[in-house]
N, C-alpha and C positions, 0 to 999 in steps of 0.2 A: 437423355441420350441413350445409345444404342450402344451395349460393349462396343460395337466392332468401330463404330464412333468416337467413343470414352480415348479406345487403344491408339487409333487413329492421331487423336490429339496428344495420347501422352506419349505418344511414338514409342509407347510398349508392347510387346508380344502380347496377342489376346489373352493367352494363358495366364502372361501374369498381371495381367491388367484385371480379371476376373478375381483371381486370388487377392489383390489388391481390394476389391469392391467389396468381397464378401467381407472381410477383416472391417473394412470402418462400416458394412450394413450391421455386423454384429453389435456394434458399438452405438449404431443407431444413427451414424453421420450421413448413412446414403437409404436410402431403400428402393430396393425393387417393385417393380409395378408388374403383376405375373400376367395379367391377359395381355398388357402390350408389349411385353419384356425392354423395357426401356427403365434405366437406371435416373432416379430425383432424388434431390435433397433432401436429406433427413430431420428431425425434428432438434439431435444434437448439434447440427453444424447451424440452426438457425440459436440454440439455445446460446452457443460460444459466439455467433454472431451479433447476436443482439448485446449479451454481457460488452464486448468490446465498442460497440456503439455509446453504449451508457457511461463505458469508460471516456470516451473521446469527450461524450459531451462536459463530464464532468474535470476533464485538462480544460477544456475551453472556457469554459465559465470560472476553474480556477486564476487564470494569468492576469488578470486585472487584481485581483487578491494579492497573489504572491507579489505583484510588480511596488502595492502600497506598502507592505510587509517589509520587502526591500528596503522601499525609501524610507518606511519610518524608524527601521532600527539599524540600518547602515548595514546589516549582513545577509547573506545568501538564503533564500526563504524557497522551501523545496515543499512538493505536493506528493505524497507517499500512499497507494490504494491497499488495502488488505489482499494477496492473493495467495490461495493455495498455502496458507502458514506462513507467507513471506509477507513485508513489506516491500512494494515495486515503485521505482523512483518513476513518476510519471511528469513530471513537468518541474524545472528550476529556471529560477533568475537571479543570476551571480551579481554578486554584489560588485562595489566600484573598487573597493581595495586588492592591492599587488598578493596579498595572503589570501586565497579564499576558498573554502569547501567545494566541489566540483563531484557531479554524479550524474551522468549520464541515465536518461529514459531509458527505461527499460533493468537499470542497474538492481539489483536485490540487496537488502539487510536482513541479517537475522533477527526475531522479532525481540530477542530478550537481550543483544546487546546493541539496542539502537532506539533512541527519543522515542522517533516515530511508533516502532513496534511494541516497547511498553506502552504506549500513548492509548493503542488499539488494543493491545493483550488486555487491560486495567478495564477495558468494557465488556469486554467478552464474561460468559459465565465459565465457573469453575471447569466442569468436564470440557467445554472448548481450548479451556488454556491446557489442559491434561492432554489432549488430543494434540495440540502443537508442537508440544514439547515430549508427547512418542514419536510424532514424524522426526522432527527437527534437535528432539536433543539440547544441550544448554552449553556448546562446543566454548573455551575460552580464547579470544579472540585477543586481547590483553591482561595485563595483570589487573584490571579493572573492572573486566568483565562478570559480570554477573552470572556465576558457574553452579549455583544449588536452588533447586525445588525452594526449599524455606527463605533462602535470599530474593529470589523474587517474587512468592507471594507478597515477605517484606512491603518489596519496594513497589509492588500492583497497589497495595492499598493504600501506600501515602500517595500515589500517584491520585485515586479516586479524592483522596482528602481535599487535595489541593490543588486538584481539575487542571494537573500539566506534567511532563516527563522530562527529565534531564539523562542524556546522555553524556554524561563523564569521562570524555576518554576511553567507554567502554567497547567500541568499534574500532577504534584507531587513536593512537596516542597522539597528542597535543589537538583533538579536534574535540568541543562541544557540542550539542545541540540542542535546544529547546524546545519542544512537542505537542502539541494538542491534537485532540481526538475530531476530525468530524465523523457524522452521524446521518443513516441515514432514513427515511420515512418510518422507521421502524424503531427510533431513536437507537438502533447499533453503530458501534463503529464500522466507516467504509473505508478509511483511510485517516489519515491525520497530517496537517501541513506543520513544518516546524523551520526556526532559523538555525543556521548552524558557522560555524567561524573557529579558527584557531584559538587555542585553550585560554592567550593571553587576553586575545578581546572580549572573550565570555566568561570573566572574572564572576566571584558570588557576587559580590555589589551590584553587578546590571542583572540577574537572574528574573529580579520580578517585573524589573522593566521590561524586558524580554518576555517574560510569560505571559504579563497582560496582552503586549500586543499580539503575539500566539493566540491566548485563547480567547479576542476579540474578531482576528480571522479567521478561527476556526469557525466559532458560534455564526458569524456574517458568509462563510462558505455554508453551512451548513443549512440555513434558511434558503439559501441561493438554490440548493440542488434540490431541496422540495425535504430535508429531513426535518427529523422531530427531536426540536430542541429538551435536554433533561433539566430537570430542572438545578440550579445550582445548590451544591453541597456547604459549601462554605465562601466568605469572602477571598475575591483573590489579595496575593500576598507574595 
């Protein structure tokens, strides 16, 4: 389209319908075309476009997952992607009971006090998790929270050991959650689904039962979106 076009539809002043263009052609989201001078889409707004494609598709083919995760372990089984150092809550199925964990698409976690974002942090290599934690900091969310560099290398490696993440209260008091990693064509982590429920019903005694089923919907999410399963470090437990 044509500025006077562009402006036309954004019902803005040419002026700053121009000052507008050049800011996201800088950025690479539009470009100019100089013999016809006529503004197209850029190579960035197809780059974010497609990422959120890949996302949708990957909500979609999770909801049959989450929905058996639900049934088999009675609590709320939520679908969580990597983005930008955040964990992004993309897709949940509430469980049947009156107490239950509730997170809205679209909602964010911090990666290092929540299942899901150690779950993802525990695959990343060293300078990536350095990188998250200049953005993001190890802010303390509860008295549970996991607040020091050495605390959670810690807890990154038994995490790797034991191929699952417990969030303890460390997001929100009286709430648990359960975590596994999935992975994607590149055997990284893209996200991680986990169950999560009030503190009383995710006593230690159900932990393993709760992780196997975890990290049996991860590994079958995982297969599902075309990633490359790693191979297992130890028996689960």
């Amino acid at each position: 389209m044509s500025l006077s076009e562009l402006a036309l539809v954004a019902g803005l002043p040419t002026s700053t319908t121009h000052r507008l263009l050049t800011t996201l052609e800088a950025e690479r989201f539009v470009r100019l075309e100089p013999t016809e001078g006529r503004w197209q889409i850029g190579v960035e707004a197809f780059r974010v476009g497609n990422a959120f494609a890949r996302t949708r598709d990957v909500t979609a083919i999770a909801r049959p997952h989450l929905r058996r995760l639900m049934e088999e372990t009675g609590e709320t089984a939520n679908l969580y992607l990597a983005v930008d150092g955040e964990a992004v809550c993309m897709a949940q199925v509430e469980c049947r009971q009156t107490m239950r964990a509730i997170a809205r698409p679209g909602g964010r976690v911090p990666m290092h006090a929540s299942g899901v974002g150690k779950a993802i942090l525990a695959g990343l290599e060293p300078e990536e998790v350095q990188a998250v934690l200049r953005r993001h900091g190890l802010p303390r969310l509860t008295e549970r929270t996991i607040d020091t560099p050495r605390r959670l290398e810690a807890a990154l490696a038994e995490i790797r050991a034991r191929g699952w993440a417990l969030d303890d209260e460390e997001n929100a008091l009286g709430l648990r959650c359960v975590a596994a990693a999935i992975l994607d064509e590149h055997g990284r982590p893209a996200g991680a689904v986990s169950v999560s429920g009030p503190s009383v019903r995710l006593p230690d005694e159900r932990l393993a039962e709760l992780a196997a089923a975890v990290r049996r919907t991860a590994r079958e999410l995982t297969r599902a979106i075309g990633g490359a399963e790693r191979a297992e470090a130890v028996p689960e437990r």
